[in-house]
Structures are given as structure tokens and as C-alpha cells.
C-alpha positions as CSV (number, residue, x, y, z in Angstrom):
1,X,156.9,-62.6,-23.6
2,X,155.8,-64.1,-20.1
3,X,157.7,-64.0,-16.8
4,X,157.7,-66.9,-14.5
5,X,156.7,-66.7,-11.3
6,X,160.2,-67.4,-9.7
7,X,163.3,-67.0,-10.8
8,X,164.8,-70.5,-9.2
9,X,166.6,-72.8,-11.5
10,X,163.8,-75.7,-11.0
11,X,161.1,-73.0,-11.7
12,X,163.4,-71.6,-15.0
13,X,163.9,-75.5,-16.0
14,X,160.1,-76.0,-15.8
15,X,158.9,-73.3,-18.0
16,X,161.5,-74.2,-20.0
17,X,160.0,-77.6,-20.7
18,X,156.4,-76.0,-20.5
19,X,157.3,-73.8,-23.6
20,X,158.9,-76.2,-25.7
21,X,155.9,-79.0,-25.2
22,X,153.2,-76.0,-25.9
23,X,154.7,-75.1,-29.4
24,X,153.8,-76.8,-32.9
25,X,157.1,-76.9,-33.8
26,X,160.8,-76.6,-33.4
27,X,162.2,-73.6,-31.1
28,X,165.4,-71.8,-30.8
29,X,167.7,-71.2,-27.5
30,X,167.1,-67.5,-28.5
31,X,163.0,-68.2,-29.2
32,X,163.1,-69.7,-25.6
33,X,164.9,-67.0,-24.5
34,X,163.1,-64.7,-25.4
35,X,159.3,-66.1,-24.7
36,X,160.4,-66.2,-21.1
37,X,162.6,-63.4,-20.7
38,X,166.0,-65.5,-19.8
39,X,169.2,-64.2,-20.2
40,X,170.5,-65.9,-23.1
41,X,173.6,-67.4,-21.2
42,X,171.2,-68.8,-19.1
43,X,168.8,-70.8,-21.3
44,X,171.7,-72.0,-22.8
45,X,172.5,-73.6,-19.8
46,X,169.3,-75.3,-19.1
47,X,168.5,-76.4,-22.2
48,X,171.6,-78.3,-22.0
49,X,170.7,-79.7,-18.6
50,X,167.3,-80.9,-19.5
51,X,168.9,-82.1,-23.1
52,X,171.8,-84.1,-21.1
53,X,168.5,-85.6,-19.0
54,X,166.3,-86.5,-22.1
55,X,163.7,-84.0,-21.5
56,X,164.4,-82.0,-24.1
57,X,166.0,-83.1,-27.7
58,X,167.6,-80.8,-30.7
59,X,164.6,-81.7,-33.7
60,X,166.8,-84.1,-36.1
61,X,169.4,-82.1,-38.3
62,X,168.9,-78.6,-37.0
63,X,169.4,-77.4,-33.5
64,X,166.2,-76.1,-32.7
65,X,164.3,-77.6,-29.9
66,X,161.5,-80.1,-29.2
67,X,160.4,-82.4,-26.2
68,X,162.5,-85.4,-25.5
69,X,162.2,-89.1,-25.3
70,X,162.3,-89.2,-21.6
71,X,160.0,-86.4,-21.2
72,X,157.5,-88.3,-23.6
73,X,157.6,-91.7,-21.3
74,X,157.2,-89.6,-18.4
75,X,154.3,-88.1,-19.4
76,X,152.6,-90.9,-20.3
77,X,153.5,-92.5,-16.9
78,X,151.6,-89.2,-15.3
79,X,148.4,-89.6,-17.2
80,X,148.5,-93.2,-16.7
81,X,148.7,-92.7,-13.2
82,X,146.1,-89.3,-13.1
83,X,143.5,-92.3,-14.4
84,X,144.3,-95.0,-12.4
85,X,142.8,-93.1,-9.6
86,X,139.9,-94.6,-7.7
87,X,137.5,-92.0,-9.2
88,X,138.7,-91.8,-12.7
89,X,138.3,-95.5,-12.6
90,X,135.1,-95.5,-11.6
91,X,133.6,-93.5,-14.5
92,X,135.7,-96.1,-16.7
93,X,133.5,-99.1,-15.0
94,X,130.6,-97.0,-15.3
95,X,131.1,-96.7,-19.5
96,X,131.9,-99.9,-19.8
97,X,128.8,-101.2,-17.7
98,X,126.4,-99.0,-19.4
99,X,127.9,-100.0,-23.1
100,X,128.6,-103.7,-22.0
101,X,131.8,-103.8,-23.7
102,X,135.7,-103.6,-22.6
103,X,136.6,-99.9,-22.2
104,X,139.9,-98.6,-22.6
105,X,142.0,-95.2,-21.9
106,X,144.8,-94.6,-24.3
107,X,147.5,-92.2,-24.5
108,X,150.3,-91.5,-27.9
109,X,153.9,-92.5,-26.8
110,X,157.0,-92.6,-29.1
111,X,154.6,-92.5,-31.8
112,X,152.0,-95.7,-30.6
113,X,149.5,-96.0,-28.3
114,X,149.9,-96.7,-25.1
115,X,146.9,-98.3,-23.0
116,X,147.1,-97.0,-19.4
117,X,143.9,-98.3,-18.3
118,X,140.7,-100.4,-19.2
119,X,137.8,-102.0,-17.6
120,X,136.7,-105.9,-19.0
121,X,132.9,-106.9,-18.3
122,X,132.5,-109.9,-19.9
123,X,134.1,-112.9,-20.9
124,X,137.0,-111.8,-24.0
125,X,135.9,-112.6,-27.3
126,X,138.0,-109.9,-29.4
127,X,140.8,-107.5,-29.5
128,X,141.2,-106.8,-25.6
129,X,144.1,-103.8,-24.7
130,X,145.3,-104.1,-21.7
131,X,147.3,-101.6,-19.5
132,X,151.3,-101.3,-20.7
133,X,150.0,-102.9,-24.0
134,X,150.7,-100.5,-27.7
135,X,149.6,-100.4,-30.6
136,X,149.8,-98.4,-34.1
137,X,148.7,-95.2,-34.7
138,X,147.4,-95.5,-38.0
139,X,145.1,-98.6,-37.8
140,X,143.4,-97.3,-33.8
141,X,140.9,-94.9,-33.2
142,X,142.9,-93.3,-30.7
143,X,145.5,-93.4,-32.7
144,X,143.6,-91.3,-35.9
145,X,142.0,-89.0,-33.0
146,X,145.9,-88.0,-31.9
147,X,146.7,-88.0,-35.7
148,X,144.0,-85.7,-36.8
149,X,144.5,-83.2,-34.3
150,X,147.7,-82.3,-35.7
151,X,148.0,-79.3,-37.7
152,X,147.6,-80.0,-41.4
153,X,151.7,-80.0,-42.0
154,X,152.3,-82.4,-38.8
155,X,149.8,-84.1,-39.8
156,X,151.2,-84.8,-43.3
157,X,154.4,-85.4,-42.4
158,X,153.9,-88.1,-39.6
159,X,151.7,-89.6,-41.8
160,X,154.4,-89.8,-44.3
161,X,157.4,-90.7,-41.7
162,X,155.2,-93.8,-40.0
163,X,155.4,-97.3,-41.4
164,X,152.1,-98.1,-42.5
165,X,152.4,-101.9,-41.8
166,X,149.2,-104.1,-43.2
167,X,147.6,-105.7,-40.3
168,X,144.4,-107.0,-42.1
169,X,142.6,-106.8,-45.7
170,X,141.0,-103.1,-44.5
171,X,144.6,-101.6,-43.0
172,X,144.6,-98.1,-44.7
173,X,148.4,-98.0,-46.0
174,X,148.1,-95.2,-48.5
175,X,149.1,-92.3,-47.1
176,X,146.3,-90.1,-49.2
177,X,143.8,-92.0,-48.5
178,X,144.5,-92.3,-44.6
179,X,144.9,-88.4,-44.7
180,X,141.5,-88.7,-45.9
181,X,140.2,-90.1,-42.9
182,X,141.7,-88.4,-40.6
183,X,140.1,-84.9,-42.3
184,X,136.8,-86.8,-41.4
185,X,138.0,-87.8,-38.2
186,X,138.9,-84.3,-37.4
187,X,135.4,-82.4,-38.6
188,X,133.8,-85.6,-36.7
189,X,135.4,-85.1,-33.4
190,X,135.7,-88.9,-32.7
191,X,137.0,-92.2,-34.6
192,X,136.4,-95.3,-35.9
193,X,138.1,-98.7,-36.8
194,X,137.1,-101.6,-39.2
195,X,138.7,-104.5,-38.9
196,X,142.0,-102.5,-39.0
197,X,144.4,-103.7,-36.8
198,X,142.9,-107.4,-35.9
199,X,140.2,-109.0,-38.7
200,X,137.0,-109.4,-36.8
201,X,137.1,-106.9,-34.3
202,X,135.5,-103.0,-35.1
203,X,136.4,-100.0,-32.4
204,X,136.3,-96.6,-32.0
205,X,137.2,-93.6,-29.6
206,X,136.8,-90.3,-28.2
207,X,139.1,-87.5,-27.0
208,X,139.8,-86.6,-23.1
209,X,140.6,-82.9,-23.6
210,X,142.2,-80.7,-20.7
211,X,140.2,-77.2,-20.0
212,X,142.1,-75.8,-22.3
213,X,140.8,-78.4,-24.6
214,X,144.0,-79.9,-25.5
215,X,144.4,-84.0,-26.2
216,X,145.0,-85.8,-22.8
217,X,144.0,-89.1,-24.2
218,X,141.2,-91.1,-25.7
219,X,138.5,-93.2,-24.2
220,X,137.3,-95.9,-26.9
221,X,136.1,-99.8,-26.7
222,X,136.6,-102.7,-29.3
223,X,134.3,-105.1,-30.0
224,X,133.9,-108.7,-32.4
225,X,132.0,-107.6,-36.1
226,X,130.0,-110.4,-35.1
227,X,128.3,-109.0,-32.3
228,X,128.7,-105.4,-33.1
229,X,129.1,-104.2,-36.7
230,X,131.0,-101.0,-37.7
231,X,127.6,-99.0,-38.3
232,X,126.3,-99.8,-35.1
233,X,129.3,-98.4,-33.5
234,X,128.0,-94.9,-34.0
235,X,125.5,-95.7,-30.6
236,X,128.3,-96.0,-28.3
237,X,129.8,-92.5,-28.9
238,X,127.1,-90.8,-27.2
239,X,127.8,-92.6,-23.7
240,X,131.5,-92.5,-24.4
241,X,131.5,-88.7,-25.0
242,X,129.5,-88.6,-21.6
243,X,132.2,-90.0,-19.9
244,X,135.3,-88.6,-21.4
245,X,133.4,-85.2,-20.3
246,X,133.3,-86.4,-16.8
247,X,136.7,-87.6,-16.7
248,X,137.9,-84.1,-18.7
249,X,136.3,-82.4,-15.6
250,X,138.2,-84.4,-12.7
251,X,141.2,-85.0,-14.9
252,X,143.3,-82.0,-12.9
253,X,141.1,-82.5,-9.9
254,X,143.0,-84.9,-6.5
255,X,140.6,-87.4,-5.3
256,X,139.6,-87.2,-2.5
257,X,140.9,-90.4,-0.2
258,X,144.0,-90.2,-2.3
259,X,143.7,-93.8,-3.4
260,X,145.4,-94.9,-6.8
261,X,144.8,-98.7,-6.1
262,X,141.2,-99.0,-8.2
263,X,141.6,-102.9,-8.4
């Protein structure tokens, strides 16, 4: 059981929200309740109040608890925003320089993912995300990164709710086999992409993890098969690693001049 720090409404509301997005699964009013010592009449309250507001949403056909929609879009909108700041940015040039490919950032919303930022340093010639753009889960590398770090039964089970749409000839669309790879995925630590989601382009990703190493969101490139095939991939991770480190470290960090225009 923890105690919050204050007991104001705003402060309650908070760790309200701050419990239900740390869990695995589902939670009770009376689990809330309890995990933050709240009068029961109380939490009832708030959870209805962040419910009414989208922040919170009853898990469908019980009345447990589990983030909301609205909660999910703002989040995204933060970490989109955390990495559009002038120094996040910079490391993102500094990849993409080094590597000499488009980088992008990526983050899971409503089930797809989002692309919140990315750096272009040449001329487009394949599969270029752009900020605001989605895509799948199951056919990304950011997508199988999110995916595989699931535990096994979430794992499972979004696998098995998602509509595993063919894209191209190597779209994985069995369910077994794309648990499969995302077992890999998960001993690996980072993902790949062949030709998944557009033919002739290959891809792959690595986490941004908070201190408490949990996802924030991923940090891959994509590239045509005819200048870089799927084996080769394997020598950008290295570099990308190095930089999802460095933005990991100033992820939580304000910059300094306070800028967020990194254009």
C-alpha cells in the first residue's frame, strides 16, 4: 500500500491514473482503493471523474479498470513532444548522420505506431515515416519491440485480437508464427523487418527505455533491399543502441534553453 504525498483531489486523481497505467492488467475500485489507501467512497468518485474524461475506461465486459483512450493520445502527444526538443533532436540527426539513413522515433497508440519524430539525410528512395504518420504493429520493428515486451498472456492475446492484414509476400499473418518472432525479438532486445509492410524496403529498431527501464519508444530506420539488405541491417543496431542510450538518459531531463522548435 503506498500513500501519496498530498491528499488534494488533483494529487488523489493523479496516482489514480499512475496506478492503473503501472499494472499488467485490469484493477478494481476496491484494488485502487486499497494500493493507495483511499476511502472507498472516494475512489469511487474519481474513478468516475477520470472515466467521464476518457482517462480511465472499465476493460470491456467487466468493470475493472484500465487506461483510457484519451489518456493513451495524451501520452503519446507528451513523448512526442519530450523528443521534439532541441537536444533530443539533435542525437536523432547525429544517428541518422552517422548511419546515413532516415531515422525515426516511434511510439504505440491505439494499438499502431505512431511516428513522433525523424530526421531525412538524403534524397527518399524507400518507406519514409514521417511525424503524425502510423503504422501496424505487427509488420514494424517498433511495433514487434512494443509487442514482445508484453507479458507472455498480453502478448498472446493482442496478437490474437489484431488484424493481421497482408501488406507484402513476407507479412507474418499467422499468429504462431509471429509469436515466434516476437520470442526472438524479446531474448534479442531489438527488431527487425523484411520487406513487411512495403516490398523493397527492410528496417529495424531499438527500445528508448525510462530509468526504470520501461518502453518509452523506439528508435529504428528503414531502408530500400537494394541498398541495404536485411543481413546487413544487423550493423546499424550498434549506433542505434548508442543513441537510444543517450536519449534514455536526457529523456526526463529539461533542456536547457527550453527550446522545442528543432526545425
Amino acid at each position: 500500500m503506498q500513500q501519496s504525498n498530498s491528499d488534494g483531489p488533483l494529487d488523489r486523481a493523479f496516482a489514480i491514473v499512475g496506478h492503473v497505467a503501472g499494472q499488467v492488467r485490469a484493477v478494481s475500485v476496491a484494488e485502487i482503493a486499497n494500493a493507495l489507501a483511499l476511502p472507498l467512497p472516494t475512489a469511487h468518485r474519481l474513478i468516475g471523474n477520470l472515466e467521464q474524461r476518457g482517462l480511465l475506461q472499465k476493460a470491456l465486459g467487466t468493470k475493472r479498470y484500465v487506461v483510457g483512450n484519451q489518456l493513451v493520445t495524451l501520452s503519446a502527444k507528451v513523448i512526442g513532444a519530450a523528443f521534439r526538443t532541441t537536444r533530443r533532436h539533435a542525437v536523432l540527426r547525429a544517428v541518422a548522420a552517422e548511419i546515413g539513413e532516415q531515422c525515426e522515433i516511434g511510439v504505440v497508440r491505439d494499438n499502431v505506431v505512431a511516428y513522433v519524430d525523424s530526421v531525412r539525410v538524403s534524397q527518399p528512395q524507400g518507406l519514409q515515416f514521417n511525424p503524425g504518420e502510423a503504422a501496424p504493429l505487427h509488420c514494424t520493428s517498433t511495433g514487434k519491440i512494443y509487442m514482445s515486451r508484453l507479458p507472455e498472456r498480453a502478448r498472446e492475446k493482442l496478437c490474437r485480437a489484431l488484424t493481421l492484414t497482408r501488406y507484402t509476400e513476407t507479412t507474418i499473418i499467422d499468429v504462431e508464427n509471429l509469436m515466434k518472432v516476437l520470442d526472438e525479438t524479446r531474448k534479442r532486445g531489438w527488431a527487425k523487418t523484411n520487406e513487411e509492410y512495403v516490398r523493397g524496403v527492410v528496417g529495424c529498431a531499438v527500445p528508448i527505455v525510462s530509468p526504470d527501464r520501461e518502453l518509452i519508444a523506439c528508435l529504428g530506420v528503414s531502408v530500400p533491399v537494394a541498398r541495404v539488405s536485411f543481413a546487413e541491417l544487423d550493423r546499424f543496431i550498434a549506433p542505434l543502441q548508442k543513441a537510444a542510450a543517450l536519449l534514455s538518459e536526457t529523456i526526463l531531463q529539461a533542456d536547457e534553453d527550453g527550446a522545442s522548435d528543432a526545425s
